[in-house]
C-alpha positions as CSV (number, residue, x, y, z in Angstrom):
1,X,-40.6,27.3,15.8
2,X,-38.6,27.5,12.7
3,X,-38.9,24.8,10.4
4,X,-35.2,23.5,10.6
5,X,-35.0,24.3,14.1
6,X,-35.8,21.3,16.7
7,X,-36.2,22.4,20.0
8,X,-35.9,20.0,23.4
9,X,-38.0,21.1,26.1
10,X,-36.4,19.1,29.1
11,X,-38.1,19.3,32.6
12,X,-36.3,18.4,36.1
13,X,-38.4,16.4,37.9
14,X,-37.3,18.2,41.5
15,X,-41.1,20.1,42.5
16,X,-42.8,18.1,39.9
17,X,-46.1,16.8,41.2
18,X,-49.1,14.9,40.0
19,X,-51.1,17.5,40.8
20,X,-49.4,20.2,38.5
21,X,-49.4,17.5,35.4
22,X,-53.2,17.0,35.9
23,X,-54.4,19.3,33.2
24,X,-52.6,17.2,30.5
25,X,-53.2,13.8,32.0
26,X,-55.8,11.5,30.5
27,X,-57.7,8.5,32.5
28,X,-55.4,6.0,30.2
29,X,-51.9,7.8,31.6
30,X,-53.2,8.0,35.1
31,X,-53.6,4.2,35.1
32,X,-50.5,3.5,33.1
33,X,-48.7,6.0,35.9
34,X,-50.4,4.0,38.9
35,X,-49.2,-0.1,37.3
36,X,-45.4,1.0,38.1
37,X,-44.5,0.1,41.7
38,X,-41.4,2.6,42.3
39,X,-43.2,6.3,42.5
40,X,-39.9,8.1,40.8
41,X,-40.6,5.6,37.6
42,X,-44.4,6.2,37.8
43,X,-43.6,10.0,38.1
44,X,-41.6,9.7,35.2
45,X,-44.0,8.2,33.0
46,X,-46.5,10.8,33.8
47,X,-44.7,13.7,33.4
48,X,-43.0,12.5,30.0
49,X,-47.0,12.3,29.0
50,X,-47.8,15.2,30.4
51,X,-44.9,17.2,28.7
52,X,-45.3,16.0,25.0
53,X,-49.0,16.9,25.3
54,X,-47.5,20.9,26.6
55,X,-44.5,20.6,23.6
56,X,-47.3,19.6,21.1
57,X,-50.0,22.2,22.4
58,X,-47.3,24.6,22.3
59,X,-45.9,24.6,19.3
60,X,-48.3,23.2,17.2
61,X,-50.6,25.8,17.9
62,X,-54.2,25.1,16.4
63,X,-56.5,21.9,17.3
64,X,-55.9,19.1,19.3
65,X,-52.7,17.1,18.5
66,X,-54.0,13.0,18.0
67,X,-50.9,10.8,18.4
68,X,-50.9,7.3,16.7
69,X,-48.4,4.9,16.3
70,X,-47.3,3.1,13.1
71,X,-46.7,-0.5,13.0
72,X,-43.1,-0.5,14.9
73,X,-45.0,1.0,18.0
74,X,-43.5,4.5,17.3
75,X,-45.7,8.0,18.0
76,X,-46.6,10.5,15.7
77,X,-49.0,12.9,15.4
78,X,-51.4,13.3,12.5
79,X,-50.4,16.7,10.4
80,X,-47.3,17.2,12.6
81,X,-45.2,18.2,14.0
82,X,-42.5,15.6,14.7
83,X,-41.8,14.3,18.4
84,X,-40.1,12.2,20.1
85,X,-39.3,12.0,23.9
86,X,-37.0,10.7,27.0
87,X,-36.4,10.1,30.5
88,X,-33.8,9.1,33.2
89,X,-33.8,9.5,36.4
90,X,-34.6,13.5,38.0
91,X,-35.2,14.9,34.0
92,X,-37.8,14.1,31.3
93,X,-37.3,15.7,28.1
94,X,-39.4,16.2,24.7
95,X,-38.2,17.2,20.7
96,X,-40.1,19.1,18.7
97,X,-39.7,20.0,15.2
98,X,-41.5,20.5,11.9
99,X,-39.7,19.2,9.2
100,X,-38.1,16.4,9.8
101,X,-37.6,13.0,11.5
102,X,-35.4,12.6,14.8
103,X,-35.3,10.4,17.8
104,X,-33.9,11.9,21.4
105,X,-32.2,9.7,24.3
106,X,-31.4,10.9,27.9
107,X,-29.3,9.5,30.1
108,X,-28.3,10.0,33.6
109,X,-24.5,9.5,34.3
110,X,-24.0,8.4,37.5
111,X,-26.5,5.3,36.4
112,X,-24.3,4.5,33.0
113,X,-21.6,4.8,35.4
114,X,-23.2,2.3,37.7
115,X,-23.3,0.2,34.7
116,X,-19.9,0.5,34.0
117,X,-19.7,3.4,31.2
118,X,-17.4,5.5,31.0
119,X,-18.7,9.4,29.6
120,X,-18.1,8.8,25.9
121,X,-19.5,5.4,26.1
122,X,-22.9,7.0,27.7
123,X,-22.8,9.4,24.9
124,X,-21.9,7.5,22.1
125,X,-24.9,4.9,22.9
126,X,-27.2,7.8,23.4
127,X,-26.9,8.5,20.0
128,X,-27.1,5.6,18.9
129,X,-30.6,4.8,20.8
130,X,-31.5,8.4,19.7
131,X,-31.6,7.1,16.0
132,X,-33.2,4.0,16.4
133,X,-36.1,5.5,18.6
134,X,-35.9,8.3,15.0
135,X,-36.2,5.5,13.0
136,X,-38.8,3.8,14.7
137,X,-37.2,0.4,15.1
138,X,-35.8,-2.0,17.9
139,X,-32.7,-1.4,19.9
140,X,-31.4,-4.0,17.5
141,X,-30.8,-1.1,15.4
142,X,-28.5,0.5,18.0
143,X,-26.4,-2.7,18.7
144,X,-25.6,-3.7,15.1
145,X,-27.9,-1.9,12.3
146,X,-25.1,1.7,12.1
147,X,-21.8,3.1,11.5
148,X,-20.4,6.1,12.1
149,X,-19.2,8.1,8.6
150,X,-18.5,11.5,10.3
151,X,-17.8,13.0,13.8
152,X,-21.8,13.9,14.1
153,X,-23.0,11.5,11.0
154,X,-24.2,7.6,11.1
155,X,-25.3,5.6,8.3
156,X,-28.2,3.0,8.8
157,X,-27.1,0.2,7.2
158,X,-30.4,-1.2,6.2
159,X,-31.6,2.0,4.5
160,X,-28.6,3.9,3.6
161,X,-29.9,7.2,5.0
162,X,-27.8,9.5,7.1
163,X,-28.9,10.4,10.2
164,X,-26.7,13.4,12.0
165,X,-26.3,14.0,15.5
166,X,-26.5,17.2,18.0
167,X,-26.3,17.3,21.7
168,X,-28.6,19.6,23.8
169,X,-26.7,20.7,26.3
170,X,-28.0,19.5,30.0
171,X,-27.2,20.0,33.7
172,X,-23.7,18.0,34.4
173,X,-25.8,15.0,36.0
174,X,-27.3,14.3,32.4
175,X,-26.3,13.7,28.6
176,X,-28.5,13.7,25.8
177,X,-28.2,13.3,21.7
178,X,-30.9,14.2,19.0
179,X,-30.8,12.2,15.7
180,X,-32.3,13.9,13.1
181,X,-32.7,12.2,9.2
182,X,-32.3,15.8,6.8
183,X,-29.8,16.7,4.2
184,X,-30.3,20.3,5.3
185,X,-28.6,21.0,9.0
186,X,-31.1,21.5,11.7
187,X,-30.5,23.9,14.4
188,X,-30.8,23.1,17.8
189,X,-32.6,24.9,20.5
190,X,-32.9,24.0,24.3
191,X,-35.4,25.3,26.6
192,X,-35.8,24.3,30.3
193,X,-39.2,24.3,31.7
194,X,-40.5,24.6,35.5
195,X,-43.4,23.3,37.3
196,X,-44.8,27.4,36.8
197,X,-45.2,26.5,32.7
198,X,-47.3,23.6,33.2
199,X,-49.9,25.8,34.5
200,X,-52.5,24.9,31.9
201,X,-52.5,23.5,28.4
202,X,-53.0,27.0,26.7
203,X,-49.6,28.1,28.9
């Protein structure tokens, strides 16, 4: 992984299993997994654990990645690399990347739809969500904390940093947005994974 480069790893949940995620699973995820009633949302959860444990393993590449949070709640991992992750319903997804800050938001359409969004309503509040999970604050952030200075560009009024904007590009059903918080341009790199790469932590 190139330093500038963020790569999403996204994962359809279709032939996804509790069995195949057991290898990355801890005792704490399985329980977490087990309190949610509806088995699509439990699957979700554990595979979005399982998955930033095979991004992390992956592409950090030496010792075992320990994941705290700061004070807002927000993950990171000790020495790197920066992560952040999503879900919606059939797809979980994870961001990688080494240099820099960014937040990543999934959505399902036909849900936002459900909700009464149109497509570039869905969009525009995934990036919106995608910068306040970069940031590491509240959706408050999202509602009232931005505004947009450029087509891909948002300014967070609080800090004054500029946070720009790609979108991985998904199966119809989903959208998605990256935030990333650089004054160099990242590149952007999207990788689907199977069931068959969750073979084992060293896959």
């Amino acid at each position: 992984m190139l330093s500038r480069e963020i790569v999403v790893c996204w994962l359809p949940l279709d032939g996804i299993s509790e069995h195949v995620l057991q290898p990355f699973l801890t005792d704490e995820d399985r329980t977490h997994g087990s309190s949610f009633r509806d088995s699509e949302v439990s699957l979700r959860s554990l595979t979005k654990r399982a998955l930033v444990r095979w991004c992390l393993n992956h592409f950090r590449g030496e010792g075992e990645a320990r994941i705290i949070r700061t004070q807002t709640g927000k993950p990171f991992v000790v020495g790197g690399p920066y992560f952040n992750c999503s879900s919606a319903p059939g797809i979980v997804a994870c961001a990688v990347c080494a240099s820099c800050e960014m937040g990543l938001d999934v959505e399902c359409k036909a849900r936002a739809k459900s909700l009464g969004m149109s497509i570039e309503e869905t969009i525009q509040w995934t990036e919106k969500e995608a910068i306040a999970k970069g940031v590491g604050t509240g959706l408050e952030l999202a509602i009232d904390g931005l505004r947009r200075v450029e087509v891909d560009t948002y300014l967070v009024l609080e800090t004054d940093e500029h946070w720009h904007i790609h979108h991985p590009k998904l199966p119809s059903k989903w959208v998605a947005s990256v935030a990333y918080n650089s004054s160099i341009p990242a590149t952007l790199k999207v990788r689907q994974l199977s069931a068959a790469d969750l073979k084992s932590p060293d896959t």
